[in-house]
PDBQT receptor file of N, H, CA, C and O in Angstrom, charges set to zero:
ATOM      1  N   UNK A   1     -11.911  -2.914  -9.127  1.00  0.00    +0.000 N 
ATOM      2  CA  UNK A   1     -10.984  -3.604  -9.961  1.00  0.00    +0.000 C 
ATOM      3  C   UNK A   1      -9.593  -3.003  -9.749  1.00  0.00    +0.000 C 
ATOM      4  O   UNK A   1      -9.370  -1.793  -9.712  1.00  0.00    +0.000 OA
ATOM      5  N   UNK A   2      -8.806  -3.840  -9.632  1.00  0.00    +0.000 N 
ATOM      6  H   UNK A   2      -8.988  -4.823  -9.661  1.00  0.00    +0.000 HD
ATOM      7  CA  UNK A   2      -7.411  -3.586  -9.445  1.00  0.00    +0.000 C 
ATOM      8  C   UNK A   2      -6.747  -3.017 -10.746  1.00  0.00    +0.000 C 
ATOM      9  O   UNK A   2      -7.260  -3.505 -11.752  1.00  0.00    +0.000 OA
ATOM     10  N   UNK A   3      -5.890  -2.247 -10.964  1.00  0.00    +0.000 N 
ATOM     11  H   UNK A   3      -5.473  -1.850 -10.146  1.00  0.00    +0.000 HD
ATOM     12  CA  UNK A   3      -4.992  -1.468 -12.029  1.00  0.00    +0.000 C 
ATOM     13  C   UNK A   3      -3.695  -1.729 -11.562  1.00  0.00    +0.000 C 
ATOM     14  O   UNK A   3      -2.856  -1.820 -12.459  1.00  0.00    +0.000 OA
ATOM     15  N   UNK A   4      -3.371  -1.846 -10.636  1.00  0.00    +0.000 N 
ATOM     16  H   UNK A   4      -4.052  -1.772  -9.908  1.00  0.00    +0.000 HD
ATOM     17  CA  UNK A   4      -1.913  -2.231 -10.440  1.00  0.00    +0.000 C 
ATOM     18  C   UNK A   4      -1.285  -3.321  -9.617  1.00  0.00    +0.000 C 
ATOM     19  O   UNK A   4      -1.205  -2.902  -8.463  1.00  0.00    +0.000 OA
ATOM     20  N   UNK A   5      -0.940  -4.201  -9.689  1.00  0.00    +0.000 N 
ATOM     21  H   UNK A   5      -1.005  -4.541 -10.627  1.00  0.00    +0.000 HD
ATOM     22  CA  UNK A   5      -0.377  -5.144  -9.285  1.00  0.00    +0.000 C 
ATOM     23  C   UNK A   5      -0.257  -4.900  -7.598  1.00  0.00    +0.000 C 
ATOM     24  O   UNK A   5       0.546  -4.015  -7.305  1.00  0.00    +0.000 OA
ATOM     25  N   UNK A   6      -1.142  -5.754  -6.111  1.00  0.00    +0.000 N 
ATOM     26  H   UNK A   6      -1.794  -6.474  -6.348  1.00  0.00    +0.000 HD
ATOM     27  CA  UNK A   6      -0.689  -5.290  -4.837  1.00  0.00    +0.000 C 
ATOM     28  C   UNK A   6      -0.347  -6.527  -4.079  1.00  0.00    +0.000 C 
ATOM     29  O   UNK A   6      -0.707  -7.591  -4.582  1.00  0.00    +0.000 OA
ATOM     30  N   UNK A   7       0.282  -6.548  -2.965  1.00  0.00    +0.000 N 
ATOM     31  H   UNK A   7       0.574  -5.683  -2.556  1.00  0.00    +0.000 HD
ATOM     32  CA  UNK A   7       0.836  -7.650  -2.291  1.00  0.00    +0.000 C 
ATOM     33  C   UNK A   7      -0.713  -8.088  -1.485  1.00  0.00    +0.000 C 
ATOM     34  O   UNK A   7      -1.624  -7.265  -1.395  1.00  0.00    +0.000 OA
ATOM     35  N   UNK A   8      -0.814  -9.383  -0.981  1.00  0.00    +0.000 N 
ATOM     36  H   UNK A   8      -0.075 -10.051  -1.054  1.00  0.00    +0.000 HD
ATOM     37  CA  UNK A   8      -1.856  -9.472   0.032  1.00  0.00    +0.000 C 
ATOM     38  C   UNK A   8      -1.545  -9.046   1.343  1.00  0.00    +0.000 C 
ATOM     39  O   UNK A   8      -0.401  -9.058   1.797  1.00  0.00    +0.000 OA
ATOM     40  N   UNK A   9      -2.614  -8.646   1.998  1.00  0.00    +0.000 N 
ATOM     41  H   UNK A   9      -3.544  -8.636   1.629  1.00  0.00    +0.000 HD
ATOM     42  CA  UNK A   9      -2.015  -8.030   3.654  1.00  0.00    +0.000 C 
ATOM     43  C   UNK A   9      -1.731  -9.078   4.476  1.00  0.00    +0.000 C 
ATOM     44  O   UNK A   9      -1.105  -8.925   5.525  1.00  0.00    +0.000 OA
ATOM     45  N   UNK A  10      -2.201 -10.301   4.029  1.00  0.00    +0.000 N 
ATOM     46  H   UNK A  10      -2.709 -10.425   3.177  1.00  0.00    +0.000 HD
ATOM     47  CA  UNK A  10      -1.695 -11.420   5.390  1.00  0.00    +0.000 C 
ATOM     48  C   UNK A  10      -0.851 -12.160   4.604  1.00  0.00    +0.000 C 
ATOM     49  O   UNK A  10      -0.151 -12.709   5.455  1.00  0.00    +0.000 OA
ATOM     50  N   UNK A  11      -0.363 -12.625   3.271  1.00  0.00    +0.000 N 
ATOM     51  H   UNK A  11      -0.931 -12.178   2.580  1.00  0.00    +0.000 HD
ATOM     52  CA  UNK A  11       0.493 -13.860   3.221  1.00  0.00    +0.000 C 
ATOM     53  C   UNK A  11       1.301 -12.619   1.855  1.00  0.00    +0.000 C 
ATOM     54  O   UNK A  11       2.280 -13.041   1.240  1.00  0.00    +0.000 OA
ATOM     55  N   UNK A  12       1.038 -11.916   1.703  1.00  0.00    +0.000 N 
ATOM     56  H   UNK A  12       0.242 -11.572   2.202  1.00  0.00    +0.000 HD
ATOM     57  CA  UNK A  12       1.981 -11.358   0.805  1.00  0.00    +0.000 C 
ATOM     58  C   UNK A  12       2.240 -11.607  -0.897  1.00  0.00    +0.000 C 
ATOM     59  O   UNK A  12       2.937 -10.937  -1.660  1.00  0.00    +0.000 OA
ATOM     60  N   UNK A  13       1.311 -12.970  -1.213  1.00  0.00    +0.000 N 
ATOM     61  H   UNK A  13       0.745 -13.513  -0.593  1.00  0.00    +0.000 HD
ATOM     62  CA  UNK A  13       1.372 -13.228  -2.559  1.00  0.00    +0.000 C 
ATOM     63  C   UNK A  13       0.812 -12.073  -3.227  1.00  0.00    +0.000 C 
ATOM     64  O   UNK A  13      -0.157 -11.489  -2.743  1.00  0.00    +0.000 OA
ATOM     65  N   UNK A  14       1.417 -11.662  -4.427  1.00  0.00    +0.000 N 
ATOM     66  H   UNK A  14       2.205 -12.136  -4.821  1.00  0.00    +0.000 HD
ATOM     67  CA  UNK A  14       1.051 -10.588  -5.441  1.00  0.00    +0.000 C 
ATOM     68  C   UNK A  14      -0.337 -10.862  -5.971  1.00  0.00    +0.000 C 
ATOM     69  O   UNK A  14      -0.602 -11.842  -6.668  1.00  0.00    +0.000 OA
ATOM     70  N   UNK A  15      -1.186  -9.964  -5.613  1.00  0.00    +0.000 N 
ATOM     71  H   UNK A  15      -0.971  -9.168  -5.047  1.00  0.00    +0.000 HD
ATOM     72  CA  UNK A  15      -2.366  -9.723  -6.454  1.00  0.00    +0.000 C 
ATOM     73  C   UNK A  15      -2.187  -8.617  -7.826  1.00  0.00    +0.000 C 
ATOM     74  O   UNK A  15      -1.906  -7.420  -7.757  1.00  0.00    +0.000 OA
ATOM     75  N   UNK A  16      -2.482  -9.545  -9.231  1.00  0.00    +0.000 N 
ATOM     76  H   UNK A  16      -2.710 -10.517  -9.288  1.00  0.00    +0.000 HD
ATOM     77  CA  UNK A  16      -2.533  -8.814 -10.170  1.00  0.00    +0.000 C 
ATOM     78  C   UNK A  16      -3.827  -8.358 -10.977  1.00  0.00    +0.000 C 
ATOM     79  O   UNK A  16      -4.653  -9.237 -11.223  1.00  0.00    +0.000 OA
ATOM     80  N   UNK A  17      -4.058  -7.148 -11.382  1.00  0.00    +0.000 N 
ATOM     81  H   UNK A  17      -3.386  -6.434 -11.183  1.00  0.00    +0.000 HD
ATOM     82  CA  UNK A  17      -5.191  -7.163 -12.050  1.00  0.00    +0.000 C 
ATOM     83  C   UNK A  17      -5.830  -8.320 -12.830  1.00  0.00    +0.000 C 
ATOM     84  O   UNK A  17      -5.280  -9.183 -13.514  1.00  0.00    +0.000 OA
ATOM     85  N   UNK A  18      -7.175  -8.116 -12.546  1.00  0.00    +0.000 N 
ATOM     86  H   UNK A  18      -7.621  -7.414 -11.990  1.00  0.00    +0.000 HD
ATOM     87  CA  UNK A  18      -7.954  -9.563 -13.690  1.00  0.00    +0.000 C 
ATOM     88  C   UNK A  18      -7.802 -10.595 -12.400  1.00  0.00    +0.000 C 
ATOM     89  O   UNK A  18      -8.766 -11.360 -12.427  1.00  0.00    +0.000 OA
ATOM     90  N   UNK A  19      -6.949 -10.876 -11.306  1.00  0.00    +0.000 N 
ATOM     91  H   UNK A  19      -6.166 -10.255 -11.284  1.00  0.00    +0.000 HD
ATOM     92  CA  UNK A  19      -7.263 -11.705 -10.250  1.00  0.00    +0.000 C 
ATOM     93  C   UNK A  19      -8.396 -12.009  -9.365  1.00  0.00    +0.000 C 
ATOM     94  O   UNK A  19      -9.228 -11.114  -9.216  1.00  0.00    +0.000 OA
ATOM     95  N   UNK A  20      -8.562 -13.119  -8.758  1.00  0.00    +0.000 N 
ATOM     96  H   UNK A  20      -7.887 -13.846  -8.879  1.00  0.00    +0.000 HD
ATOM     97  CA  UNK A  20      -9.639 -12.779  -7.930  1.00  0.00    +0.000 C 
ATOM     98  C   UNK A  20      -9.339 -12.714  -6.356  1.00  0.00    +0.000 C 
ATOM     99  O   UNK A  20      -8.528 -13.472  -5.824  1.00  0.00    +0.000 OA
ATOM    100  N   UNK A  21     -10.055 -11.755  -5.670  1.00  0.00    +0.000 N 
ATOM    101  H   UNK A  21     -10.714 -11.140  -6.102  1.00  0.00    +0.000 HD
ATOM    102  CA  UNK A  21      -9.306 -11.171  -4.561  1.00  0.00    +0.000 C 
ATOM    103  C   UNK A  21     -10.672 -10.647  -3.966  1.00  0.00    +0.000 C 
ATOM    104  O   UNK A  21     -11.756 -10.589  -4.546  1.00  0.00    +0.000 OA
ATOM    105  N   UNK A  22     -10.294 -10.196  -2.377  1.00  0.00    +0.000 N 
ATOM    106  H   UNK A  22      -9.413 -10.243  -1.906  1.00  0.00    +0.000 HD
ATOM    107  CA  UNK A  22     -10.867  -9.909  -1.698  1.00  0.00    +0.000 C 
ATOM    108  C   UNK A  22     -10.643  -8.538  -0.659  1.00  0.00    +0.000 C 
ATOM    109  O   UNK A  22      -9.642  -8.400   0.044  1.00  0.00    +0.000 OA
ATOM    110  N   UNK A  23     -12.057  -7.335  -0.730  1.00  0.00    +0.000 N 
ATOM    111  H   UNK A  23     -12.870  -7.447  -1.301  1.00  0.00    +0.000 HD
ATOM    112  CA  UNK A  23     -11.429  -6.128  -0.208  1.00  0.00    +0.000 C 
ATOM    113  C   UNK A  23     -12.058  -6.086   0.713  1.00  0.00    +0.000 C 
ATOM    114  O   UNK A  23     -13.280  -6.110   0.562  1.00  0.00    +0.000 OA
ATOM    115  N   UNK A  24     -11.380  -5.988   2.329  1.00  0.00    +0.000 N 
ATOM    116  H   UNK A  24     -10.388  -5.968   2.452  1.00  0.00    +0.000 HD
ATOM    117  CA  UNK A  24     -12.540  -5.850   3.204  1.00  0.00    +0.000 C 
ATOM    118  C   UNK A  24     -11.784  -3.844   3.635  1.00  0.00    +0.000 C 
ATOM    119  O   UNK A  24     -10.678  -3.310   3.555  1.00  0.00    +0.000 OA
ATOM    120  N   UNK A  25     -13.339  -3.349   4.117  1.00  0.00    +0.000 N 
ATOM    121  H   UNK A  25     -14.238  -3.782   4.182  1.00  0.00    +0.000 HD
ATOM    122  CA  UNK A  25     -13.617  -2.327   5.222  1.00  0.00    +0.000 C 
ATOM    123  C   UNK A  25     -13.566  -2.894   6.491  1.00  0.00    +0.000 C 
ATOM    124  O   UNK A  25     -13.857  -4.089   6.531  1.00  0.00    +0.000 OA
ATOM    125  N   UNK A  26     -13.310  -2.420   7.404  1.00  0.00    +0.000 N 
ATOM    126  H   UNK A  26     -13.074  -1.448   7.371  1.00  0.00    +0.000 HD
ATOM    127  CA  UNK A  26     -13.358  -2.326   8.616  1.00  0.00    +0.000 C 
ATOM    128  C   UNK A  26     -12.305  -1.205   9.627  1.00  0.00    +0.000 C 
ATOM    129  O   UNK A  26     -11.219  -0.635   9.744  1.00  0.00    +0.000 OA
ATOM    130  N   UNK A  27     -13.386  -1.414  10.075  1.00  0.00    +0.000 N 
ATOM    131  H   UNK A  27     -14.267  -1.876   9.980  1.00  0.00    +0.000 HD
ATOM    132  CA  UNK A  27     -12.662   0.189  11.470  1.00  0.00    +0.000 C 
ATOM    133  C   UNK A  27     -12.282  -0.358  12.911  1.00  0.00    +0.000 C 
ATOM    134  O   UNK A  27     -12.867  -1.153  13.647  1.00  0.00    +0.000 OA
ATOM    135  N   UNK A  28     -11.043   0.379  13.061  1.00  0.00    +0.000 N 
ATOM    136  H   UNK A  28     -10.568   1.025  12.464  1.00  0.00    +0.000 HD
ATOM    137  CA  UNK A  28     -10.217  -0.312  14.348  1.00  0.00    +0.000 C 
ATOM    138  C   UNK A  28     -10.209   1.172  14.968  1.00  0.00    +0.000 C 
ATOM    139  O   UNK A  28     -10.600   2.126  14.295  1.00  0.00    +0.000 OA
ATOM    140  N   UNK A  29      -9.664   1.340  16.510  1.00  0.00    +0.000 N 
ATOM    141  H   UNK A  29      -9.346   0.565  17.057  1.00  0.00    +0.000 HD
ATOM    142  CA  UNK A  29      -9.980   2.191  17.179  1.00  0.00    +0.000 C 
ATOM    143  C   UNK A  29      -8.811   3.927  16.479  1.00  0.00    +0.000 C 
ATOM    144  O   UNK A  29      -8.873   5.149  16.616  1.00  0.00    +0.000 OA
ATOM    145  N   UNK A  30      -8.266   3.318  16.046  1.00  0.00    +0.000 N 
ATOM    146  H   UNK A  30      -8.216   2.325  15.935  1.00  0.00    +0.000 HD
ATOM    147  CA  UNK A  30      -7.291   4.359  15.081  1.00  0.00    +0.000 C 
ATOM    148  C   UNK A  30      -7.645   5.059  13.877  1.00  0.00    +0.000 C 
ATOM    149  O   UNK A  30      -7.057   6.057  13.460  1.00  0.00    +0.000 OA
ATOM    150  N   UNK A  31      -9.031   4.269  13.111  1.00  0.00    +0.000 N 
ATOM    151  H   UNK A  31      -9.509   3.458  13.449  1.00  0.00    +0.000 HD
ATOM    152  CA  UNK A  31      -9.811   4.833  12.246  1.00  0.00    +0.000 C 
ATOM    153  C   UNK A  31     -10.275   3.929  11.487  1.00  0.00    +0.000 C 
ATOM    154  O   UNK A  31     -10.704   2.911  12.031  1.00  0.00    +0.000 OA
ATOM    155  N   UNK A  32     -10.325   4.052   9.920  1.00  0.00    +0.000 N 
ATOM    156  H   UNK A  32      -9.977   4.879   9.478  1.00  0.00    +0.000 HD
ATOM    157  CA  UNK A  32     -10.347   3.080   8.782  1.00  0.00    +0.000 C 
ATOM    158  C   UNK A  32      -9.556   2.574   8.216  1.00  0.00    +0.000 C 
ATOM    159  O   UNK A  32      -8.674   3.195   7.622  1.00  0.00    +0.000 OA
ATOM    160  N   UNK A  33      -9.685   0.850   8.253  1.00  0.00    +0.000 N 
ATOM    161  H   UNK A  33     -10.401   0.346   8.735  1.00  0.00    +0.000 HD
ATOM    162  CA  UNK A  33      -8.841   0.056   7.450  1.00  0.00    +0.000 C 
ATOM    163  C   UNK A  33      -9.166  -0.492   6.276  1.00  0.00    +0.000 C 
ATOM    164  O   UNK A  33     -10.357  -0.627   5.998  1.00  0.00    +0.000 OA
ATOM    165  N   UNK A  34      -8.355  -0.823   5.557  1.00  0.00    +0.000 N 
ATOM    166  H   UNK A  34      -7.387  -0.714   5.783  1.00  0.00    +0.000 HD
ATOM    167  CA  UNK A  34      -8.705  -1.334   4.032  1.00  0.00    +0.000 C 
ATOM    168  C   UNK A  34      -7.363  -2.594   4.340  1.00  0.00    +0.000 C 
ATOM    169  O   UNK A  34      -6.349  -2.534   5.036  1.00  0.00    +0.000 OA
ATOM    170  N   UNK A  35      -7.810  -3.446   3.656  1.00  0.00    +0.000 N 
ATOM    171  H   UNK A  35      -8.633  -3.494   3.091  1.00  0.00    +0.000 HD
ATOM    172  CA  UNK A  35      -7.580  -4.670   3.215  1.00  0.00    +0.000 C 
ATOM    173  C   UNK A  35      -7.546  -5.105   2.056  1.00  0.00    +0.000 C 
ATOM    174  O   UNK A  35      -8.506  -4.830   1.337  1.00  0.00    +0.000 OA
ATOM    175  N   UNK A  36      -6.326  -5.999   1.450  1.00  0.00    +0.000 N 
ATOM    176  H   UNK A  36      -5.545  -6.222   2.034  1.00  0.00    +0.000 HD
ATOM    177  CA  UNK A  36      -6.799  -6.468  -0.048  1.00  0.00    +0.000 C 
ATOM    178  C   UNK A  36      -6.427  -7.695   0.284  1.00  0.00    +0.000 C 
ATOM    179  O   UNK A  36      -5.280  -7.654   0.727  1.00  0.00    +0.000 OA
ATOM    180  N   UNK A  37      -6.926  -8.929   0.275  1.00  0.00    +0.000 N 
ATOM    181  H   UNK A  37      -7.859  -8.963  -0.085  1.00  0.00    +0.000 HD
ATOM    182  CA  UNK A  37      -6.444 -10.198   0.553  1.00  0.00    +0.000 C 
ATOM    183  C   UNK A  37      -6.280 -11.084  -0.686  1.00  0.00    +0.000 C 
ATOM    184  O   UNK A  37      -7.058 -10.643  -1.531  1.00  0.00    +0.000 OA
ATOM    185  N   UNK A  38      -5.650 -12.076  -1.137  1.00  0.00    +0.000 N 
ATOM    186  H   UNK A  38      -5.018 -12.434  -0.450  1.00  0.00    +0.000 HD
ATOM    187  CA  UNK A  38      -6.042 -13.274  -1.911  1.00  0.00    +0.000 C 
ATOM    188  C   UNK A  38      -6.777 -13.866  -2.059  1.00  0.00    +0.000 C 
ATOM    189  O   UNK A  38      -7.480 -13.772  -1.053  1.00  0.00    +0.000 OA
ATOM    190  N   UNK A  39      -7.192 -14.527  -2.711  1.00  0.00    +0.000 N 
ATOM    191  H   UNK A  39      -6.622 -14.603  -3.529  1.00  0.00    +0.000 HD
ATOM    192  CA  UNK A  39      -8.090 -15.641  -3.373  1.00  0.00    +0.000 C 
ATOM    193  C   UNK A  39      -8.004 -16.585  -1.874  1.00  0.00    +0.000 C 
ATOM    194  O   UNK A  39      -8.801 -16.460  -0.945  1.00  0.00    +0.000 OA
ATOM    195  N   UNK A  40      -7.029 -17.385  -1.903  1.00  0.00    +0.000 N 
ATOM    196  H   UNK A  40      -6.381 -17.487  -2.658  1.00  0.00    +0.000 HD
ATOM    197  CA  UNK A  40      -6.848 -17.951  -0.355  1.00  0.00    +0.000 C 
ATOM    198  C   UNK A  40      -6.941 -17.632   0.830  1.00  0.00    +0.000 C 
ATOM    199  O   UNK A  40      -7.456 -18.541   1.482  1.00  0.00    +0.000 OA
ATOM    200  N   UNK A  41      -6.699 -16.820   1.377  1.00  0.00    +0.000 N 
ATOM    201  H   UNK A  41      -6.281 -16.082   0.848  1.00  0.00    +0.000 HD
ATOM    202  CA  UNK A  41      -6.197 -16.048   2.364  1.00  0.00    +0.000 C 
ATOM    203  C   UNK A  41      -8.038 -15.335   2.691  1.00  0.00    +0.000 C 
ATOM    204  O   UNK A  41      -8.444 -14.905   3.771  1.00  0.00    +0.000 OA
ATOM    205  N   UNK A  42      -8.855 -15.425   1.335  1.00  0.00    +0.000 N 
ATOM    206  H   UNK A  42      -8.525 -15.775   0.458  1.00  0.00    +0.000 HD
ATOM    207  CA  UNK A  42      -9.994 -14.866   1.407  1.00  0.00    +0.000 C 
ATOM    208  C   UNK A  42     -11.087 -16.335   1.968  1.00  0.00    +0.000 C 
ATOM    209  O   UNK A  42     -12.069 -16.382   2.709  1.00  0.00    +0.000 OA
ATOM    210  N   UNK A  43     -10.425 -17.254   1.293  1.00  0.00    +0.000 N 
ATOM    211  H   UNK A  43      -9.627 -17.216   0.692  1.00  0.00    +0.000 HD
ATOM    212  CA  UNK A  43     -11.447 -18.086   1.096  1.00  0.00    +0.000 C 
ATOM    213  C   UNK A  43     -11.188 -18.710   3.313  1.00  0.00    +0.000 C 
ATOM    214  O   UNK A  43     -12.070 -18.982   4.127  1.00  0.00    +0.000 OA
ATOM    215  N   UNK A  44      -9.727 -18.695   3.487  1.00  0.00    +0.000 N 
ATOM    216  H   UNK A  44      -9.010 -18.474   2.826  1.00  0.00    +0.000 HD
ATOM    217  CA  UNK A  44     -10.040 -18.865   5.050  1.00  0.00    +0.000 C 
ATOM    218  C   UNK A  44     -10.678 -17.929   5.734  1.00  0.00    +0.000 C 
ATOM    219  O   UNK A  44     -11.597 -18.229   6.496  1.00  0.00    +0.000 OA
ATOM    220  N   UNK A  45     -10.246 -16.596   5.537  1.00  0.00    +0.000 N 
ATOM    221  H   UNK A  45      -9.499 -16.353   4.917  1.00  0.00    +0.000 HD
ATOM    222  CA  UNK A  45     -10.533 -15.704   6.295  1.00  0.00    +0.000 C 
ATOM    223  C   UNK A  45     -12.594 -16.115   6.122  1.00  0.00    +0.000 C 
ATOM    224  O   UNK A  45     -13.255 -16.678   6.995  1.00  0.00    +0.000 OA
ATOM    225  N   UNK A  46     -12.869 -15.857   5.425  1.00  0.00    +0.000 N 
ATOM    226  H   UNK A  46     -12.332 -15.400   4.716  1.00  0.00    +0.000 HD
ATOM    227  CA  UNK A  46     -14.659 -16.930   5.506  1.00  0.00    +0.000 C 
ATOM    228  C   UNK A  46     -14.955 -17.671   5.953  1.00  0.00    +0.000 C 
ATOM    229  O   UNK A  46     -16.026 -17.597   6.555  1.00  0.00    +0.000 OA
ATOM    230  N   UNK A  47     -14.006 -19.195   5.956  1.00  0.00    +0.000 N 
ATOM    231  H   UNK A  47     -13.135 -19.255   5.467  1.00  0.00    +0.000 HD
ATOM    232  CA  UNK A  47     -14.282 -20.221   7.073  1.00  0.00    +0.000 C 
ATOM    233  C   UNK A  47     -14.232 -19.542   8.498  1.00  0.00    +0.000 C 
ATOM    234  O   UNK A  47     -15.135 -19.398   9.323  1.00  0.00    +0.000 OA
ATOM    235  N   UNK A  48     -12.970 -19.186   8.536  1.00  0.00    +0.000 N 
ATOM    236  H   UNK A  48     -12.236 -19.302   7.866  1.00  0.00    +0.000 HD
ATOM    237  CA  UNK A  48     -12.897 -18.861  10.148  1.00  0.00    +0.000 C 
ATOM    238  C   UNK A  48     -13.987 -17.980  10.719  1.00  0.00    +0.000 C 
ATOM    239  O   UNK A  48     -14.341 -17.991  11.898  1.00  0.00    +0.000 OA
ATOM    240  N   UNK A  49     -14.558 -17.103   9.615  1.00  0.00    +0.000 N 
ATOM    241  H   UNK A  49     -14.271 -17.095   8.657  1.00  0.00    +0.000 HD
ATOM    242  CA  UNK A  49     -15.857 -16.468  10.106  1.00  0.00    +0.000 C 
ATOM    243  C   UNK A  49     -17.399 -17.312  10.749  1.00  0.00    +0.000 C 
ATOM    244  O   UNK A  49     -18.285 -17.300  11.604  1.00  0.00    +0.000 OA
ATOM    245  N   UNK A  50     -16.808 -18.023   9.493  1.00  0.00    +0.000 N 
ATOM    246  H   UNK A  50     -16.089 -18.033   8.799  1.00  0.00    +0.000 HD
ATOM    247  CA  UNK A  50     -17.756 -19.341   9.527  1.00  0.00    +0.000 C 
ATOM    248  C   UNK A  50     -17.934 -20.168  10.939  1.00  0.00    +0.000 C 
ATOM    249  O   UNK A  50     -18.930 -20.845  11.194  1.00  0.00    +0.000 OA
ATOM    250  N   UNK A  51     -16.968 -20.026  11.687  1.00  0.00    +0.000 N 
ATOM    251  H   UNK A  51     -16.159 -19.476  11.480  1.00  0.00    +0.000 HD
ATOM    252  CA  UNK A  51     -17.034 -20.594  12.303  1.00  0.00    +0.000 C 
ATOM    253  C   UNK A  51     -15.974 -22.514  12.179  1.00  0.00    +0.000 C 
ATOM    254  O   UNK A  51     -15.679 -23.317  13.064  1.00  0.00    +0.000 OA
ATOM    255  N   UNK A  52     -15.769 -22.523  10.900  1.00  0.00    +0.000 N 
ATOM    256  H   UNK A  52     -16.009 -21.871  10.182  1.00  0.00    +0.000 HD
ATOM    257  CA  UNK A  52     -15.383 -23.692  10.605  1.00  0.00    +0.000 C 
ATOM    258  C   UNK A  52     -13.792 -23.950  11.443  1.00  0.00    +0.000 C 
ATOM    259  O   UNK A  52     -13.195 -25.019  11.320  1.00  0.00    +0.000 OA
TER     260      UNK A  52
């Protein structure tokens, strides 16, 4: 749960606590990344997984 208000990493809209949002893990050759995405930005990033 979020406590402080954060930007999204791909489109930049403000995520505020009580929002719904999306945190991914993943590791790139530099180490560990964290991600906080939007509601939107979450719901493509799934299609495109999807394949859609």
């Amino acid at each position: 749960m979020l406590r402080n208000p954060h930007d999204c990493d791909r489109c930049g809209a403000t995520i505020r606590p009580g929002d719904e949002y999306a945190a991914l893990d993943g590791i790139t050759p530099d180490g560990d990344l964290r991600t906080l995405l939007c509601a939107s930005c979450s719901r493509a990033l799934s299609r495109f997984l999807d394949g859609e």
